[in-house]
N, C-alpha and C positions, 0 to 999 in steps of 0.2 A: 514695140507695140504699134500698132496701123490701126488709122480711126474707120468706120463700117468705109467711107469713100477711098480706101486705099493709101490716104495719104499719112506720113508722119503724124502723129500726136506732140503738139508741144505745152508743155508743160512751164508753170511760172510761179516763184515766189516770192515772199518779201524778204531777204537776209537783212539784221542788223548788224550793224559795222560801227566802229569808235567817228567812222567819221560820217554816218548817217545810214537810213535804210536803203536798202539798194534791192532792185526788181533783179532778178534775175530766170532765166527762162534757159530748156534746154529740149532739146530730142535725144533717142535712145543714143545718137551719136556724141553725144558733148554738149555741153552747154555754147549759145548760141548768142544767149544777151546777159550784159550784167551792168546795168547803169542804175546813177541816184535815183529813187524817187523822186526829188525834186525839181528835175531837169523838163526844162519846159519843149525836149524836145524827146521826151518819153512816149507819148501816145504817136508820134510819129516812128519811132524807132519799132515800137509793137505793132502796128499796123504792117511795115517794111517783114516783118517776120510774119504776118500771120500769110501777105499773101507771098512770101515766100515757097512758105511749105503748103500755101492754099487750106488751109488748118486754123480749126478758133485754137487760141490758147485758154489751158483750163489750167484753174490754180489748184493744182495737188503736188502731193510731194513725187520726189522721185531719187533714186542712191545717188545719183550724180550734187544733188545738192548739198545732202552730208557731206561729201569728198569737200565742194568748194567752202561749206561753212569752216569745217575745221580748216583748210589749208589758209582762208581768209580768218581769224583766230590765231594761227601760226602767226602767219605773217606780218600781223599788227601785233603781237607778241616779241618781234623779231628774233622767232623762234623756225624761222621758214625763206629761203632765199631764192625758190623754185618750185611753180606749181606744176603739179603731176596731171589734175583735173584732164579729164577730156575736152577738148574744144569744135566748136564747129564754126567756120567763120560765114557770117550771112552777108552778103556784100556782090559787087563785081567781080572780076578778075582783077580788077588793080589793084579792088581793095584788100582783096584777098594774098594779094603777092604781096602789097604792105606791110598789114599783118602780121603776116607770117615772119618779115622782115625784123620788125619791133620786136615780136618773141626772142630774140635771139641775141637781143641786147646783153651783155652778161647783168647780173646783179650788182647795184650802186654803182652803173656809170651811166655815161648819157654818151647819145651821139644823134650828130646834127643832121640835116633834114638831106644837107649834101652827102654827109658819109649813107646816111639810109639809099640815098638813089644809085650811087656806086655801087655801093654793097648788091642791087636790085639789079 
């Protein structure tokens, strides 16, 4: 969906979660954002996406949010090891190869800041 000025339409809601409400925001691509409400650097992270896509965000639903509620339900369920959700990452190119990076972590392990940069 294209808003009358050509650009994406992004879309945002409120998910609740066991460990608090969480904004989340997507285009017909993927979801885009998904941080706490209560983070004091949310109205900056929205901004970061509206002039991304040059697009106001309008709070309506959209399918992609059902995918992440249930997969985010799964997962705090630990019923879920692997999100399927569509993503879009909003960012650089750095941050975007990070990212992409952390995605790729397997489930319940970690790895440190130096294996991330090798791996990149």
């Amino acid at each position: 969906m294209k808003t009358l000025n050509n650009t994406p339409k992004v879309f945002q809601k409120i998910i609740s979660t066991p460990l608090g409400d969480m904004v989340a925001c997507t285009t017909e691509n993927g979801i885009c954002m998904l941080q706490f409400q209560d983070r004091e650097t949310l109205k900056a992270e929205l901004l970061q996406i509206s002039k991304f896509y040059n697009s106001e965000i309008v709070e309506e639903d959209h399918p992609l949010f059902e995918i992440l509620e249930k997969e985010l339900d799964a997962y705090f369920n630990n019923e879920l090891e692997k999100f399927t959700v569509k993503l879009e990452f909003v960012g650089t190119d750095f941050q975007k190869k990070v990212w992409d990076c952390l995605i790729k972590i397997p489930y319940a392990t970690t790895a440190s800041y130096q294996q991330q940069a090798v791996t990149m």
